[in-house]
Backbone bond lengths (Angstrom), bond angles and torsions (degrees), N, CA, C in turn:
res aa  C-N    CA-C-N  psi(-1)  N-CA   C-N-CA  omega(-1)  CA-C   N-CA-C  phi
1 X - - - 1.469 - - 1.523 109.44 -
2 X 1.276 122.47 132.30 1.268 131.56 164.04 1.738 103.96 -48.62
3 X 1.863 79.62 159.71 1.442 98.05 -179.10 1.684 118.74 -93.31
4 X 1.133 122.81 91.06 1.600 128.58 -166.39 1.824 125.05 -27.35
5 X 2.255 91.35 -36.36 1.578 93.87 162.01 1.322 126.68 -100.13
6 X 1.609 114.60 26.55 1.455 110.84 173.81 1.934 109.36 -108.38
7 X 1.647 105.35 8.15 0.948 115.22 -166.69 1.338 118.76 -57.60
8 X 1.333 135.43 140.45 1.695 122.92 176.62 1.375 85.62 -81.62
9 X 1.757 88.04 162.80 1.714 108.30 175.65 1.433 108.64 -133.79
10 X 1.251 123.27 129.82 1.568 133.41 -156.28 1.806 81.73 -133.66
11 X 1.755 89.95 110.73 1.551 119.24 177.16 1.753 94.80 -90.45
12 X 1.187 105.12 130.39 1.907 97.61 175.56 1.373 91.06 -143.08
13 X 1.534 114.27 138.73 1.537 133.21 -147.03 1.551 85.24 -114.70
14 X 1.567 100.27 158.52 1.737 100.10 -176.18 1.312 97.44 -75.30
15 X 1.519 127.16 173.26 1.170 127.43 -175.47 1.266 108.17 -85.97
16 X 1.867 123.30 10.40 1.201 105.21 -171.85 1.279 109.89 -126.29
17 X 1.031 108.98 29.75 1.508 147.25 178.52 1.513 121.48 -128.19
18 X 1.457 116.77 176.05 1.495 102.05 179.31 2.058 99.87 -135.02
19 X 1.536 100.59 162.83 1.346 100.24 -175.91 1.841 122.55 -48.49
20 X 1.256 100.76 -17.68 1.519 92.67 -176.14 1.861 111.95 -55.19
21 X 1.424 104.36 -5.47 1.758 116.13 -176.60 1.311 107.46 -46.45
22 X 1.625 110.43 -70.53 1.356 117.02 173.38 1.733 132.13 -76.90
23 X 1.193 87.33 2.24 1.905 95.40 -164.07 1.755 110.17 -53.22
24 X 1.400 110.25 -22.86 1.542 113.82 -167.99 1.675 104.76 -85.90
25 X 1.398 98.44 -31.95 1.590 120.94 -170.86 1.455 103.09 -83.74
26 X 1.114 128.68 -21.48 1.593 135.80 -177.73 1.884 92.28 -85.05
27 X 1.221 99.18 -55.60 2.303 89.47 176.68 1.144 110.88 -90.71
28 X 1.496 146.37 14.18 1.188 156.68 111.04 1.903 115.11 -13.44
29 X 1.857 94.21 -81.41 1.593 110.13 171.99 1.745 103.79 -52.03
30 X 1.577 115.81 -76.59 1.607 118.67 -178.32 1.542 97.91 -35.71
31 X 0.790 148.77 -74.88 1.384 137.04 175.62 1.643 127.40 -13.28
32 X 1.133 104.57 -24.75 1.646 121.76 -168.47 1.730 99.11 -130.88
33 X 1.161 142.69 31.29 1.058 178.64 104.03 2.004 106.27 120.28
34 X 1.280 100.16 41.08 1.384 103.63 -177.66 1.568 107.77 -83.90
35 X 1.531 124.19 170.23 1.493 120.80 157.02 0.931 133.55 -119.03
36 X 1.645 122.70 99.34 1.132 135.81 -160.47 1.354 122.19 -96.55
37 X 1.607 130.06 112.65 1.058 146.79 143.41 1.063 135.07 -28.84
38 X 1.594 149.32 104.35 0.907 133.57 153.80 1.606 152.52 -117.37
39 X 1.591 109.62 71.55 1.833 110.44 -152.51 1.141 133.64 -38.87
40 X 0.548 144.40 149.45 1.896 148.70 164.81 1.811 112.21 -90.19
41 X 1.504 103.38 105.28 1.218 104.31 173.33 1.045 126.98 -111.49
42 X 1.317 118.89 44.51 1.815 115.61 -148.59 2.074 82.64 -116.83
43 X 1.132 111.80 -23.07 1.552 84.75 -163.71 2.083 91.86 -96.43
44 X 1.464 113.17 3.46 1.518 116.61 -152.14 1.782 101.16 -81.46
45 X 1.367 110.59 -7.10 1.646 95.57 167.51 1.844 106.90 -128.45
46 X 0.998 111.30 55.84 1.199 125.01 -174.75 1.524 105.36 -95.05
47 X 1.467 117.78 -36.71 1.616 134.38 -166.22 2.174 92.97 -82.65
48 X 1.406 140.16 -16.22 1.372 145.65 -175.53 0.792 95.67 78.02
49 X 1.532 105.00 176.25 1.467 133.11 178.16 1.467 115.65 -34.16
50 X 1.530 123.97 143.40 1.329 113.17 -6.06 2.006 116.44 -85.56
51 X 1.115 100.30 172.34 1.940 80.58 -160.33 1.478 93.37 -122.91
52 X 1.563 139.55 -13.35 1.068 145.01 175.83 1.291 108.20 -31.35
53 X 2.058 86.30 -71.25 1.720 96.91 -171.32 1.991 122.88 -62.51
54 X 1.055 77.25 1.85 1.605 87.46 -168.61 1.697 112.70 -100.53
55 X 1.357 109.12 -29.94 1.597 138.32 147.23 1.328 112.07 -30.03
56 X 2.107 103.39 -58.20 1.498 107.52 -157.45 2.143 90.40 -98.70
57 X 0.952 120.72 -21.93 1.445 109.94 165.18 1.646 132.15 -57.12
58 X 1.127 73.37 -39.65 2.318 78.28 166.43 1.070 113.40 -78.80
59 X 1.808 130.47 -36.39 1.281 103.06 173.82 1.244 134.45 -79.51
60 X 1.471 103.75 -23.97 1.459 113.62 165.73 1.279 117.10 -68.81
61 X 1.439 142.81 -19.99 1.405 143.75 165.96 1.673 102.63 -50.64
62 X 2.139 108.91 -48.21 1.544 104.68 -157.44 1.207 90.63 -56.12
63 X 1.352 115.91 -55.62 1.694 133.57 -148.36 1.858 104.40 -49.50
64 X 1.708 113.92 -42.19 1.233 97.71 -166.86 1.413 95.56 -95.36
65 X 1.530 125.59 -3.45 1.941 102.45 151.53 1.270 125.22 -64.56
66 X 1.368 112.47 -41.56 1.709 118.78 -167.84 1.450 127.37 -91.14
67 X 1.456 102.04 -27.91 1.265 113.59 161.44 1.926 124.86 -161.10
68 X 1.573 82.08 78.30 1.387 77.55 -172.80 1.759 118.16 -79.16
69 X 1.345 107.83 175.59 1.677 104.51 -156.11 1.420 137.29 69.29
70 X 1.308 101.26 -35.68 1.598 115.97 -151.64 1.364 98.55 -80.73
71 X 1.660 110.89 146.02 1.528 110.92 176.02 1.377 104.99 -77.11
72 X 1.975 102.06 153.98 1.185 126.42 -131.51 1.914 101.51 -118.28
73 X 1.221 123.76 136.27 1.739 117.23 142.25 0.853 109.30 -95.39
74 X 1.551 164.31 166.04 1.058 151.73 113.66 1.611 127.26 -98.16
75 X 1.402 135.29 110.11 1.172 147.14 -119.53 1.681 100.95 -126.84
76 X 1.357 115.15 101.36 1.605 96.50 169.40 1.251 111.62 -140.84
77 X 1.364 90.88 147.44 1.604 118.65 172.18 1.702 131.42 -88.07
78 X 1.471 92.37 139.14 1.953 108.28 -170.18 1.472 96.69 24.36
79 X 1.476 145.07 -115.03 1.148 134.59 -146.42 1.285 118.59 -82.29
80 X 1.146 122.33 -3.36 1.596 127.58 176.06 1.633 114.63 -81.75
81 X 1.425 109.27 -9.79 1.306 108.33 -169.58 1.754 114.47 -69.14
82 X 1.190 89.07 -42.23 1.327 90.94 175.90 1.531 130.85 -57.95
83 X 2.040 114.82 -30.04 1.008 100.78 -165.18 1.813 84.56 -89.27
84 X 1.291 157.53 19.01 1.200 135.25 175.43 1.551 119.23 -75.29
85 X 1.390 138.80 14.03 1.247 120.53 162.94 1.497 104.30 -101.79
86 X 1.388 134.26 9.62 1.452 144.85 174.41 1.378 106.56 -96.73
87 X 1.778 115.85 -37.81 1.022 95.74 -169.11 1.737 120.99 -103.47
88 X 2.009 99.26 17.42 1.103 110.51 177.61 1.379 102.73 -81.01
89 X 1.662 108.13 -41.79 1.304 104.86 -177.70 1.262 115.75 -63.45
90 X 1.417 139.38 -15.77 1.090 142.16 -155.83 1.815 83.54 -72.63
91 X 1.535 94.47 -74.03 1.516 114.08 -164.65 1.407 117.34 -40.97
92 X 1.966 110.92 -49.22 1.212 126.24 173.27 1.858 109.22 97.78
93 X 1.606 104.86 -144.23 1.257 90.99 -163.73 1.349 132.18 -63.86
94 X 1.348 112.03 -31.38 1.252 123.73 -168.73 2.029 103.99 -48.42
95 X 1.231 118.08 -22.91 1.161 116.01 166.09 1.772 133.20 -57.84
96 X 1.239 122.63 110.94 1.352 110.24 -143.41 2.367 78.87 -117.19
97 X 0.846 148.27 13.84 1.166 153.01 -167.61 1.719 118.10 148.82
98 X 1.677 82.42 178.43 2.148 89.96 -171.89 1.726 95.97 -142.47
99 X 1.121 90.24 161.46 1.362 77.98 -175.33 1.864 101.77 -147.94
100 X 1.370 146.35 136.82 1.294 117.51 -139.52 1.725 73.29 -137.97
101 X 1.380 92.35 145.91 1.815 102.00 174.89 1.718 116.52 -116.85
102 X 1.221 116.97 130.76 1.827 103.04 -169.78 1.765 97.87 25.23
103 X 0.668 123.83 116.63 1.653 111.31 174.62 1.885 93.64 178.64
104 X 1.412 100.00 125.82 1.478 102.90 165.63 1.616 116.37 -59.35
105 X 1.519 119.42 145.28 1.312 100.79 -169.98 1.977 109.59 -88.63
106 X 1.047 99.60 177.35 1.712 96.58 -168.37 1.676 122.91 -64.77
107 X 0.837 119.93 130.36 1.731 127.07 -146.10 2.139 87.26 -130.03
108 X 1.630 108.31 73.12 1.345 105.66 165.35 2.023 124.44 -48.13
109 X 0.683 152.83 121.54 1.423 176.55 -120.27 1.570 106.27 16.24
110 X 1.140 126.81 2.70 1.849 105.80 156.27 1.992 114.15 -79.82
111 X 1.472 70.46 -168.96 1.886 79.51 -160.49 1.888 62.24 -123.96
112 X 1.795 100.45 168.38 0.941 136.88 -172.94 1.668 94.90 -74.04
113 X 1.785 111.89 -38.41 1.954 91.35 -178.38 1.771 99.16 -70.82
114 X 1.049 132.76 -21.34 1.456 139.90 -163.26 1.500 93.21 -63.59
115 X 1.658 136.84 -48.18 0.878 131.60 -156.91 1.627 114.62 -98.10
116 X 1.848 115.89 -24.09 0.780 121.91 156.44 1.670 153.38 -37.88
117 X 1.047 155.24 136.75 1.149 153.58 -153.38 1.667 110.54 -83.77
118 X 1.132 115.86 92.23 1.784 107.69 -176.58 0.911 123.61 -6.27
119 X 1.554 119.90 -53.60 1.300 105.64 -176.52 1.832 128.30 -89.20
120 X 1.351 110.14 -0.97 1.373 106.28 156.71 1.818 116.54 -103.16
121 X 1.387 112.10 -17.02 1.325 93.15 155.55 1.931 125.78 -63.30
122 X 1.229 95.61 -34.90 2.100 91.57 163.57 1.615 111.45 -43.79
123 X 2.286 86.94 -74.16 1.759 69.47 -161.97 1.692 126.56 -62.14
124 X 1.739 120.46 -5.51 1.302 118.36 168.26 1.730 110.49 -54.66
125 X 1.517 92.94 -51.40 1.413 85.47 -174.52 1.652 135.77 -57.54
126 X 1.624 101.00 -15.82 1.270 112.18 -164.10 1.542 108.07 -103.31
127 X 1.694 108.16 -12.32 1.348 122.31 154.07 1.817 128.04 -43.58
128 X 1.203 86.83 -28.03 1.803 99.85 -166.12 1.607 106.41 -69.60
129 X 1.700 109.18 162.89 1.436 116.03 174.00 1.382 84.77 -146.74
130 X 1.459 126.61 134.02 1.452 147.34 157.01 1.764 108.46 57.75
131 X 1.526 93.97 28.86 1.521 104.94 -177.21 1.162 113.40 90.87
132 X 1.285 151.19 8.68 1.312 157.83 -133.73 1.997 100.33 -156.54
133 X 1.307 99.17 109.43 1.728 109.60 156.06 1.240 115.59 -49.21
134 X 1.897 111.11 153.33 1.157 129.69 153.81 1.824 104.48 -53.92
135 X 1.740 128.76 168.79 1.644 106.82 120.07 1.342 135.05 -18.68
136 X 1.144 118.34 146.22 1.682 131.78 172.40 1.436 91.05 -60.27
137 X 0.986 146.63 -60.91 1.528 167.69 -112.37 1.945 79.42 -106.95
138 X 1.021 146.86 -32.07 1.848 135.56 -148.31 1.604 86.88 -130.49
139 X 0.933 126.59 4.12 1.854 123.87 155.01 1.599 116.49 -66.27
140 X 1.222 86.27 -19.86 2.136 70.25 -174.04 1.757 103.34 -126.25
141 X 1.154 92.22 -162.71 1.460 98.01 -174.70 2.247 113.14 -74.72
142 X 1.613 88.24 147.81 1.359 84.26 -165.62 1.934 112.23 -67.16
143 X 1.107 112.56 131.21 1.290 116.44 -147.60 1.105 126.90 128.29
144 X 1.642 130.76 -48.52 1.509 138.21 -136.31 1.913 92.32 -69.93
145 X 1.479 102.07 -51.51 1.756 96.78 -169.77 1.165 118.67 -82.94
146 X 1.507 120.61 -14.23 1.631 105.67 164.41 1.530 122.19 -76.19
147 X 1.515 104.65 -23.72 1.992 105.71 165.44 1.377 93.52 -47.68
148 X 1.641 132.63 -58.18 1.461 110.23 -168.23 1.211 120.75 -81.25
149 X 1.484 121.69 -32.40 1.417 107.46 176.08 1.907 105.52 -123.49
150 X 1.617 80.90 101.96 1.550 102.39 172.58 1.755 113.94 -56.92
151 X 0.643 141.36 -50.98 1.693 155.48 -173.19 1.482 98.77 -64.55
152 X 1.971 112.97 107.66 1.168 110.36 -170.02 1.682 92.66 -68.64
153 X 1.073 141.41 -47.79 1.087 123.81 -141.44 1.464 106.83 -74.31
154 X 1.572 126.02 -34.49 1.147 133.19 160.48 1.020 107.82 -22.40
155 X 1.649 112.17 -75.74 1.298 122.80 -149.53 1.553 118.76 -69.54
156 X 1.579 105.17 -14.96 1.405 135.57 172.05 1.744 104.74 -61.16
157 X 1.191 105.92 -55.91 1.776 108.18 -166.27 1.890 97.43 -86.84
158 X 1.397 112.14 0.57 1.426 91.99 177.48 1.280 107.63 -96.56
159 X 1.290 113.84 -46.63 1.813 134.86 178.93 1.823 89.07 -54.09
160 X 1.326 146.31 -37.56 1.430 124.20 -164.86 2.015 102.09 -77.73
161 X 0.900 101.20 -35.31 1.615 108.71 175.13 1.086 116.42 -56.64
162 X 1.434 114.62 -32.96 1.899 116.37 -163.42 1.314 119.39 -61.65
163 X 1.168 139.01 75.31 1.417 135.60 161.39 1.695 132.44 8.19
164 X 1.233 122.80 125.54 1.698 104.57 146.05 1.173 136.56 -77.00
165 X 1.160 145.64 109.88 1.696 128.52 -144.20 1.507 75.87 -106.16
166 X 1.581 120.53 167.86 1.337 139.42 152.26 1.368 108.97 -107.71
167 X 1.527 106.49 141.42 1.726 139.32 179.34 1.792 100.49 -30.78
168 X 1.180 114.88 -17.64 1.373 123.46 -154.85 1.789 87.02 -82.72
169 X 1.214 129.63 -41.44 1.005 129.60 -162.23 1.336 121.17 -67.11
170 X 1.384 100.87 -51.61 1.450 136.09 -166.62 1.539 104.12 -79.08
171 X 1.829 122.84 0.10 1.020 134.95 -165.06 1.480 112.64 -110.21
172 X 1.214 107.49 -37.47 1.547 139.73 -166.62 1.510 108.05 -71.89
173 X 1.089 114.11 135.66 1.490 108.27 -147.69 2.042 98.95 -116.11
174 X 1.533 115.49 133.49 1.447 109.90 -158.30 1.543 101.95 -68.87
175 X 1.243 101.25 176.79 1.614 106.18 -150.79 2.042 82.68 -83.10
176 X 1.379 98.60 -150.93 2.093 113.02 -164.30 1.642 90.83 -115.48
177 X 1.548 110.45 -18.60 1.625 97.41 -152.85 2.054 94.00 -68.95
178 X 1.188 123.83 172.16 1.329 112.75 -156.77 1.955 87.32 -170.90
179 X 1.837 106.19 120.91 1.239 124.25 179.15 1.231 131.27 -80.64
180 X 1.240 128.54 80.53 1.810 144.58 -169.61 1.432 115.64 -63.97
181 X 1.517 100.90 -26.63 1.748 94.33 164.08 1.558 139.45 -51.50
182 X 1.422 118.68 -169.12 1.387 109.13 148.27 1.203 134.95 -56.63
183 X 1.820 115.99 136.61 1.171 95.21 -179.94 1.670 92.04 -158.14
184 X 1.294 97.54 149.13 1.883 110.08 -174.28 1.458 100.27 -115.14
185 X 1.777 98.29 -177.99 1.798 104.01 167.63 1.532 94.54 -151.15
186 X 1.156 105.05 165.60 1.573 119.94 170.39 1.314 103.85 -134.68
187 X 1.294 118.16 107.44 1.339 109.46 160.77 2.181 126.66 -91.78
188 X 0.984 106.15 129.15 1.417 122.06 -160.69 1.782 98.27 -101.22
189 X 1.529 114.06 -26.60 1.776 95.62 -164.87 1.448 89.38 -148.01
190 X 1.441 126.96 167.27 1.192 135.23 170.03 1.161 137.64 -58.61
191 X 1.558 86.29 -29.63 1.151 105.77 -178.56 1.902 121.12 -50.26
192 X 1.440 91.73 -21.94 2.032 98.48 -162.24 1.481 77.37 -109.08
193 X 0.915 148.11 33.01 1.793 119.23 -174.47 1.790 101.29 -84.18
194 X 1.313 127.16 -13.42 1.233 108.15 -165.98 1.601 83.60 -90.30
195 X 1.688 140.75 -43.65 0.759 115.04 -171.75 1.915 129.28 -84.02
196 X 1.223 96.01 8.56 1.552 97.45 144.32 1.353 134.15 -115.07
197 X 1.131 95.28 35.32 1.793 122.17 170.37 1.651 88.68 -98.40
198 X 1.258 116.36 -57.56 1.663 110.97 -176.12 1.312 127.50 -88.43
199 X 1.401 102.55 10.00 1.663 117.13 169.04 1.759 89.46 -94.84
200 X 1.236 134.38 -60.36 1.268 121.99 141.75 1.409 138.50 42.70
201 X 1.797 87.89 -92.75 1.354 121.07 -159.17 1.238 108.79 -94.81
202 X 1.828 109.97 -5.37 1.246 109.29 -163.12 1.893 89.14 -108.34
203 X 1.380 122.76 5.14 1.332 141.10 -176.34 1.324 118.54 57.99
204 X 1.368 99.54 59.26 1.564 110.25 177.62 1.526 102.50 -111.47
205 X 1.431 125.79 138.67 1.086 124.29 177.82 1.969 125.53 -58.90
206 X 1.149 115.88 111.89 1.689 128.23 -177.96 1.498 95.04 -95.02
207 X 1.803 98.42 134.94 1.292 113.02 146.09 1.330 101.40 -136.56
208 X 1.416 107.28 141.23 1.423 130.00 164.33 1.727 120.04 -82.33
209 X 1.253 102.12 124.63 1.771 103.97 179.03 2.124 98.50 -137.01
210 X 1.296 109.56 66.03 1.673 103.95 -166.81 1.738 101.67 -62.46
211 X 0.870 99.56 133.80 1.516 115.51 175.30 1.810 121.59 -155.37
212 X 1.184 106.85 -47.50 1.617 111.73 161.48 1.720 96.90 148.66
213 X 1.379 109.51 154.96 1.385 125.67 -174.89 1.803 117.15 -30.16
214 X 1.114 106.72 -53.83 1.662 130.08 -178.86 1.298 113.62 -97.88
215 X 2.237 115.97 29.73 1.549 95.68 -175.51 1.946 89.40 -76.43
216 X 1.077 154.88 18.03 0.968 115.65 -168.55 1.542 110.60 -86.67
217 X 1.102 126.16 -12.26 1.313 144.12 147.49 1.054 139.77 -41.09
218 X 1.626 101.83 -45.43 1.471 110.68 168.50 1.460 112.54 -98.46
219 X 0.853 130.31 -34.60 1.793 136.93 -170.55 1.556 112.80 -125.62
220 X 1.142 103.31 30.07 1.868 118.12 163.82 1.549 118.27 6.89
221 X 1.553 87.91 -57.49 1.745 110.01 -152.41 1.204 91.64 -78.23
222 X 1.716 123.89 -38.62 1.840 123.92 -168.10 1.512 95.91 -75.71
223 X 1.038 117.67 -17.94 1.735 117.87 -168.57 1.669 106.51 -93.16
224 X 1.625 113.85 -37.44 1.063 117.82 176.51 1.574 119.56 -75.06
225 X 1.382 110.44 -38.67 1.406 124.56 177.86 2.043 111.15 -63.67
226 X 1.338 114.25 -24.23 1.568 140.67 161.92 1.564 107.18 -66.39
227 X 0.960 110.06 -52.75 1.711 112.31 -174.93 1.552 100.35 -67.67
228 X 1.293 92.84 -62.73 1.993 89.13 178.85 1.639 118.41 -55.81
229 X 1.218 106.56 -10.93 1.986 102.95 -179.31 1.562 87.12 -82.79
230 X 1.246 121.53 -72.48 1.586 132.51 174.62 1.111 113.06 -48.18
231 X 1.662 155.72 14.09 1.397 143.78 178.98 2.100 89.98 -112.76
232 X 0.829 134.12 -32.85 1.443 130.75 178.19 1.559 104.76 -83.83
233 X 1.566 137.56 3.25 1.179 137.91 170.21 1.039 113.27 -92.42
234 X 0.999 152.28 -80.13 1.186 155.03 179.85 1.821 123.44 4.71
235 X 1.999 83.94 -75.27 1.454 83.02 161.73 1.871 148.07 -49.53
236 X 1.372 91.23 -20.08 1.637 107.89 -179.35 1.489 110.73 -101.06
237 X 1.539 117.47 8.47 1.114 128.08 174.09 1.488 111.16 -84.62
């Protein structure tokens, strides 16, 4: 049996966001002698529908540059959570757990508006021009992401990454395949507390670290020091 703290950890950023999410939290872990992954999914639904499989091809590309073979965490955040039992299967065994961050948990045949709250699936929808989203970052009120990330320059290199996704995405409904392994959550903002009430209920190990949606950005080390309590759980789950 593998060793639970020699495990690599594969940080995967929502798609509506860009990798700089985890980048602090990836030399955070390396710091403490872990190997941390971090994919780039911002150019991976650029080719359309369907974008899943194309989701689970980039990360599995990083994984077999950076650490191929090697047993696996795979770690996702708010919208990525869902696609991680696709993209375990993608990868296969070497995946030894999942671990889900603020992140709705995976909802096999809905689409992301299916799971959404009526009234922000409207105003998303009413956001659009020629089928095509604002930034993640130009959905809310002007203000909302510099309350979280105070540090212009931060907030500078995160906002240049942010994608336009098209309606097509957000439409597309997650695949059936469904992850029986270990699996944890971290919840970071209030926003997810009911759905780590049902990560929970479903008896997966929860730790709470409240700080706000995007602390991994700001408080790396509290986010990284969280992953490492939660990366030796899983398995004993």
């Amino acid at each position: 049996m593998d060793n639970p703290a020699a495990r690599s950890v594969v940080l995967i950023h929502s798609p509506l966001v860009g990798p700089l999410t985890w980048r602090a939290v990836a030399r955070s872990l390396e710091a403490e002698g872990r190997t941390a992954v971090v994919p780039d999914l911002t150019a991976a639904v650029a080719n359309g529908p369907p974008y899943e499989p194309a989701l689970r091809a980039a990360v599995a590309a990083a994984v077999e540059h950076a650490a191929p073979g090697k047993p696996l965490v795979l770690v996702g955040h708010s919208a990525a959570g869902p696609l991680l039992p696709g993209i375990a299967d993608r990868i296969g065994a070497t995946v030894r757990g999942v671990v889900y961050v603020d992140s709705v948990l995976p909802h096999p045949g809905e689409s992301w508006f299916d799971r959404a709250p009526d009234e922000l699936a409207a105003h998303v929808r009413a956001l659009a021009e020629d089928g095509v989203l604002p930034p993640w970052h130009e959905w809310f009120e002007p203000g909302a992401v510099d309350e979280l990330l105070r540090d212009p320059e931060l907030r500078r290199e995160f906002v240049a990454e942010v994608p336009r996704l098209p309606l097509t995405y957000f439409e597309e409904r997650r695949s059936g395949s469904g992850w029986v392994g270990p699996s944890a959550y971290l919840l970071l903002s209030d926003v997810y507390r009911d759905e780590a009430a049902r990560a929970g209920a479903l008896g997966m190990p929860v730790l709470e670290r409240l700080g706000h949606h995007l602390a991994m950005l700001t408080e790396p080390e509290v986010v990284g020091a969280a992953l490492q309590r939660l990366l030796g759980m899983p398995a004993d789950g």
